[in-house]
N, C-alpha and C positions, 0 to 999 in steps of 0.2 A: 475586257474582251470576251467574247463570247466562244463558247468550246468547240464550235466546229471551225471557227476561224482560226482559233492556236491549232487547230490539228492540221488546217492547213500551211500555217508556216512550220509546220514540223512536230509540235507536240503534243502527244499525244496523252490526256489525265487517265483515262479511261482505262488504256495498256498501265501506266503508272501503278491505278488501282488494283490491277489483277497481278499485276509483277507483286506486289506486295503478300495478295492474299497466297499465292504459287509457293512464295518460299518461306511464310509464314511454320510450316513445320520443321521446315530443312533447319533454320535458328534455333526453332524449340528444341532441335534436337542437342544443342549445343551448351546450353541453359546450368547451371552449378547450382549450389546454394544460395550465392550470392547475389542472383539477378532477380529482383525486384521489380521491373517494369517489362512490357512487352515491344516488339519493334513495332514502329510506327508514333510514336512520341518523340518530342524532341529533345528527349536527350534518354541516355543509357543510362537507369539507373545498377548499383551495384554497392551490395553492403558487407564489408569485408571481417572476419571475427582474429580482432588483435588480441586475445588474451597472453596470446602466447608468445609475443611480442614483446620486449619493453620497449625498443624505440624503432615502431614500426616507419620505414620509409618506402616511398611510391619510386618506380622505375619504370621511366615511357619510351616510348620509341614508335618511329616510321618509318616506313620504307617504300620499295614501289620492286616491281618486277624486272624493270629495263627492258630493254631492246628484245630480250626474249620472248616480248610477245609478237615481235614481230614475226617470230618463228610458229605463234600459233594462229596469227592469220595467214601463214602461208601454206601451215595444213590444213587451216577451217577444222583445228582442232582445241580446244579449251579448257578441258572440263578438270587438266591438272594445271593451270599455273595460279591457280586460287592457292593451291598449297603453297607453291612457291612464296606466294605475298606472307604468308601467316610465318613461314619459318621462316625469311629474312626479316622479323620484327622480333620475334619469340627466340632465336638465337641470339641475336643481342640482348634482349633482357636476362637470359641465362648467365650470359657472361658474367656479371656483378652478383651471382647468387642469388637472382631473384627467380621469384616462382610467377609464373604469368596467370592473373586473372581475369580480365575482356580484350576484347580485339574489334575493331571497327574497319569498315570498309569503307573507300570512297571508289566509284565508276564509272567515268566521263565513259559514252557515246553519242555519234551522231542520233540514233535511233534508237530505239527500245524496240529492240528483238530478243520475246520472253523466252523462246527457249533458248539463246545463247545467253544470256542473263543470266538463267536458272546452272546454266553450266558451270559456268564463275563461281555462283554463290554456293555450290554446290561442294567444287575445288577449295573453298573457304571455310564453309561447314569440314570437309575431312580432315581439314590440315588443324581445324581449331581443336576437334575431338583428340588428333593425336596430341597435342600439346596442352590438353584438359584446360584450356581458357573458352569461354562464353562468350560466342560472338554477340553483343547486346547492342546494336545497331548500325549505322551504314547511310550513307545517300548514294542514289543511282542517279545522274545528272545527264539527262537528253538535251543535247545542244547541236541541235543541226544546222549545219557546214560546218562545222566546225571541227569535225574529226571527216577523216575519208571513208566512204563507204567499207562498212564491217570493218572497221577498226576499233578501238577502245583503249583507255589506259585507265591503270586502276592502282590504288596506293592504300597502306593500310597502313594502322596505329595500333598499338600494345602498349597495356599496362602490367607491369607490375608488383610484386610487395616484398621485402626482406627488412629484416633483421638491420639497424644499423651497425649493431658489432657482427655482421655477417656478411658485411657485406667485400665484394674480392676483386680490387682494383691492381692488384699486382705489387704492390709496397710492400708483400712481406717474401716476396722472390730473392731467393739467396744464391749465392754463387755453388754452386753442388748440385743445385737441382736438376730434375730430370724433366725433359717434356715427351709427353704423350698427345698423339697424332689419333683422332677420331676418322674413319674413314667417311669418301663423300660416296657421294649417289651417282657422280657424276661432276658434270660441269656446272651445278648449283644454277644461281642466276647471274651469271658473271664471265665478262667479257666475251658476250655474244655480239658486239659490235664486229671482233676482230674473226670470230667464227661463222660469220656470216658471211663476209667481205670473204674468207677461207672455202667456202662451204657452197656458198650460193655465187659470189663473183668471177672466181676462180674455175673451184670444177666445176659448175652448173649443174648442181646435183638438184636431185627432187625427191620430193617428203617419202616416196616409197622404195630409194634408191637405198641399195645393201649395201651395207659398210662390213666387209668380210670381216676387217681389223676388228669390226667389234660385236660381230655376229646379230648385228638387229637392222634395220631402216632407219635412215636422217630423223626422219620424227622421231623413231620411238627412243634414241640416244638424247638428240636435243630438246625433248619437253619431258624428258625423266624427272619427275619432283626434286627439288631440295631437301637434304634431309634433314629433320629435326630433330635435334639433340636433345630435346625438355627432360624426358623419363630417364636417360643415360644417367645423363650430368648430377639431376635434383636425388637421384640413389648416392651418386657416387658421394654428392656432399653430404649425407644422412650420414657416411661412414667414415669419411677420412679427409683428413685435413689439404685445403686448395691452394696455392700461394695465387693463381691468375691462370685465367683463361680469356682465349681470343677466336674470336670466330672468323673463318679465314673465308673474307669476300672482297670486295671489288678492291684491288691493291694488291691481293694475292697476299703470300709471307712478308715481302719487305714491309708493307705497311701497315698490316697488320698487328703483329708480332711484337712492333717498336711500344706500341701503346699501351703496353702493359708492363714493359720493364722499367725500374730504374736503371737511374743513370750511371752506374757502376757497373750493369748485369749485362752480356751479348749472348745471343741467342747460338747456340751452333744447334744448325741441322744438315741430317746425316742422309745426304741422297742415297739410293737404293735401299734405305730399312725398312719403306712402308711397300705395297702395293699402288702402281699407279695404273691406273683403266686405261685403256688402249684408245680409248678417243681422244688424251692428250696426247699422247705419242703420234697419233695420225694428224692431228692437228698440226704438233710442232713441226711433223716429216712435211707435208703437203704444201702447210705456208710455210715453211721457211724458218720457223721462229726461234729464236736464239734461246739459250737454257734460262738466260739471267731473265729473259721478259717472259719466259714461261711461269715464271714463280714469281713474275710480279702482276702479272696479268691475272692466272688461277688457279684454283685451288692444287689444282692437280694433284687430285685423290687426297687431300687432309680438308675436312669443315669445319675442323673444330679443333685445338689445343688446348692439355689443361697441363699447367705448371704443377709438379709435385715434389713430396721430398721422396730419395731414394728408396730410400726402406719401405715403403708403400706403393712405387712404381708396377711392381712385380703384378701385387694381388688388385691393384685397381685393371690394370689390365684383362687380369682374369676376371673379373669381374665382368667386364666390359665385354669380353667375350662370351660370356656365358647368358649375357640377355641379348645377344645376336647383332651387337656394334662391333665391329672389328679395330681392335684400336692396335697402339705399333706405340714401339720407346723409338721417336723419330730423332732425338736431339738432348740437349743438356746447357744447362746456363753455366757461363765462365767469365773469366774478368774480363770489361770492356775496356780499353787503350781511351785516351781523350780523341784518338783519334781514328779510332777504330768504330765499326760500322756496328749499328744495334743488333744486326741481322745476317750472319755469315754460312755460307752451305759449306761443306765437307763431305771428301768421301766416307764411306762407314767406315 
């Protein structure tokens, strides 16, 4: 088929080719030791130095952003939920002890509009620098009608590498231990279905309306990035020993949480120990929302849990304070009943 006739049914090579060369530096900027090939090849290469390894193992993952972007086509704003994608992929591969080394993008639109493009890959580039992984390639996929005008959905992949005597599934969580609670950013990317229907159905609010409760505008609360834990975590393991860590997303704590204990170990957490951000509390007050579906819904101020033993609770905190994560002793593992729930709240 000839190129002016695909442009008329929609696609456009041309745009394609300059989308390419546009963010051809924003990748480079992103680049390690390891990357070997440039984008635009088909396939990523990357060459990773195991000496220090003996029994080096790969950890993948994907993810996608969810319904939260519907919240950035509703402000025709962008240019952060690229991060979002890179830290719901890069917090999961933390969890197991791994260190993240590439990250890949995929980018359904109806249209290739280079400077909302360039927004995206933009939010993907900062999120991969904070979490020091190499974005080394990507498809941007123009498929008109098939998304609605200025819409897009976008999904990303992470790899990466540990140790297999390093690596931290939660089978050496004992009954004594202490859980610490990482603080969030926010409402991460999760359960913006129910904050929407909250937000937009209900009170009919719009993207520059003030949320006194939390001293900013609807956008600037609900497209706040996810935060990423990579640099926290990968120190803390440098120092001190992990029993399991859980990154607390879509499921909120009950579902979370389970996936990391044995079957002997219940989780207790200690409502009021940590800081919770006033956009859950205006949430819960406005919809309605009961306490049990607030903590299974989200985060509500923890993105991250790492299991420890006592005697080191204290100074990993400090620690964790002192490179500007706010973390909390939210909880403690105790013996679980046959009948007893993985996952139980308590007052402090």
């Amino acid at each position: 088929m000839e190129a002016n006739r695909y442009r008329e049914a929609g696609v456009d090579l041309d745009k394609a080719n300059e989308l390419v060369k546009r963010i051809k530096p924003l990748v480079r900027s992103t680049f390690r030791g390891g990357v070997i090939t440039d984008i635009g090849g088909y396939g990523g290469l990357y060459s990773f130095n195991c000496k220090d390894l003996k029994n080096p193992v790969l950890v993948s993952t994907t993810d996608g952003v969810g319904t939260k972007l519907k919240v950035a086509f509703w402000a025709n704003r962008h240019h952060t939920v690229g991060i979002d994608l890179v830290a719901m992929c890069v917090n999961d591969i933390i969890v197991q002890g791994a260190r993240p080394l590439f990250f890949l993008d995929y980018l359904a639109l109806g249209k290739v509009d280079l400077d909302l493009v360039e927004q995206l890959i933009s939010g993907i580039v900062a999120g991969c620098k904070e979490a020091n992984c190499s974005l080394i390639g990507g498809e941007t996929a123009e498929m008109p009608h098939f998304y609605q005008e200025n819409e897009y959905d976008m999904a990303g992949f992470a790899v990466g590498l540990v140790d297999n005597a390093e690596i931290i599934d939660g089978s050496t969580i004992h009954i004594g231990d202490q859980i610490i609670g990482l603080a969030s950013s926010g409402l991460h990317s999760n359960g913006y279905s129910l904050v929407r229907h909250i937000m937009f159905d209900q009170l009919k609010l719009q993207p520059d309306s003030f949320l006194s409760e939390c001293n900013r505008t609807a956008v600037e609360e609900l497209l706040e990035p996810t935060r990423i834990y990579v640099e926290p975590i990968l120190k803390i393991l440098k120092t001190f020993g992990v029993a399991g860590m859980a990154h607390i997303t879509g499921g909120g704590f009950y579902d979370n949480v389970p996936r990391i204990l044995p079957r002997t170990c219940q989780a207790v957490l200690f409502r009021n120990s940590w800081e919770v951000p006033p956009i859950f509390r205006f949430l819960q007050e406005k919809g309605a929302v009961s306490d049990e579906e607030m903590y299974h819904v989200f985060n509500c101020g923890i993105g991250f849990i790492v299991v420890v033993d006592p005697q080191e609770s204290r100074e990993i905190i400090e620690l964790l304070n002192a490179m500007g994560q706010k973390a909390f002793r939210i909880g403690e593992i105790v013996p679980r009943g046959r009948n007893d729930v993985p996952v139980r709240l308590a007052d402090a």
